[in-house]
C-alpha positions as CSV (number, residue, x, y, z in Angstrom):
1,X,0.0,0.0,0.0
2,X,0.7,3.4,-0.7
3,X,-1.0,7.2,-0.3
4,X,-1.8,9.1,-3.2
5,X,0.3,12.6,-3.2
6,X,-3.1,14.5,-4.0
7,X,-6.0,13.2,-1.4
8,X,-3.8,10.8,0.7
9,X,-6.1,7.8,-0.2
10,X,-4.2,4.3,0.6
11,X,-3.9,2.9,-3.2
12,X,-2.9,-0.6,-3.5
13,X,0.0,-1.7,-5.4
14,X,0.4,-5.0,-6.9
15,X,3.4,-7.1,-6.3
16,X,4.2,-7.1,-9.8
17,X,4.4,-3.4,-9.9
18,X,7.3,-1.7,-11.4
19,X,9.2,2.0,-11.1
20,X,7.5,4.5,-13.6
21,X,4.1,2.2,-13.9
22,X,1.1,4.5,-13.9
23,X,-2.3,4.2,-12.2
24,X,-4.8,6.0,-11.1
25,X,-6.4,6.7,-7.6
26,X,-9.7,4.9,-7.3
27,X,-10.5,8.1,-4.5
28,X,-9.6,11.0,-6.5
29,X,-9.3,9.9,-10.3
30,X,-5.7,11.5,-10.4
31,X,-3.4,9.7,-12.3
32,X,-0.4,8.8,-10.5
33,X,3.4,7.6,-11.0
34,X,5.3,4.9,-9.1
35,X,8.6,6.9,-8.4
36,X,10.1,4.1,-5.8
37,X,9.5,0.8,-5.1
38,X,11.3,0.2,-1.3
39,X,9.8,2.0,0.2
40,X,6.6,2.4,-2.4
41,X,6.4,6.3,-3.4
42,X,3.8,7.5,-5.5
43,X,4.0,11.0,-6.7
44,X,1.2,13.2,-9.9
45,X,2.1,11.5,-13.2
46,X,3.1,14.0,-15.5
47,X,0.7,15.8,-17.9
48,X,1.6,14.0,-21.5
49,X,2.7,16.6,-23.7
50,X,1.9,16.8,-27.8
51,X,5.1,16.5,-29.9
52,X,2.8,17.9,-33.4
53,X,5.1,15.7,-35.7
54,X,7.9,17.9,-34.4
């Protein structure tokens, strides 16, 4: 388990979980970032940015 950065929810993690996996907080809807695994740090995914075919 883990708290989301936003509305300090507990979020589950799964076992299998790995470092930069996103999910979202079932409590808030944000979208979240796993930033370490021991011990398990979530932090706000960032916002996915539009490259235009640059």
């Amino acid at each position: 388990m883990a708290n989301c950065p936003v509305c300090d929810a507990e979020v589950e993690i799964a076992p299998d979980t790995v470092v930069g996996e996103l999910m979202t907080c079932e409590d808030c809807g944000c979208e979240l970032e796993v930033l370490t695994l021991e011990p398990v740090k979530l932090g706000e995914a960032p916002e996915a940015e539009e490259d235009w075919g640059e």
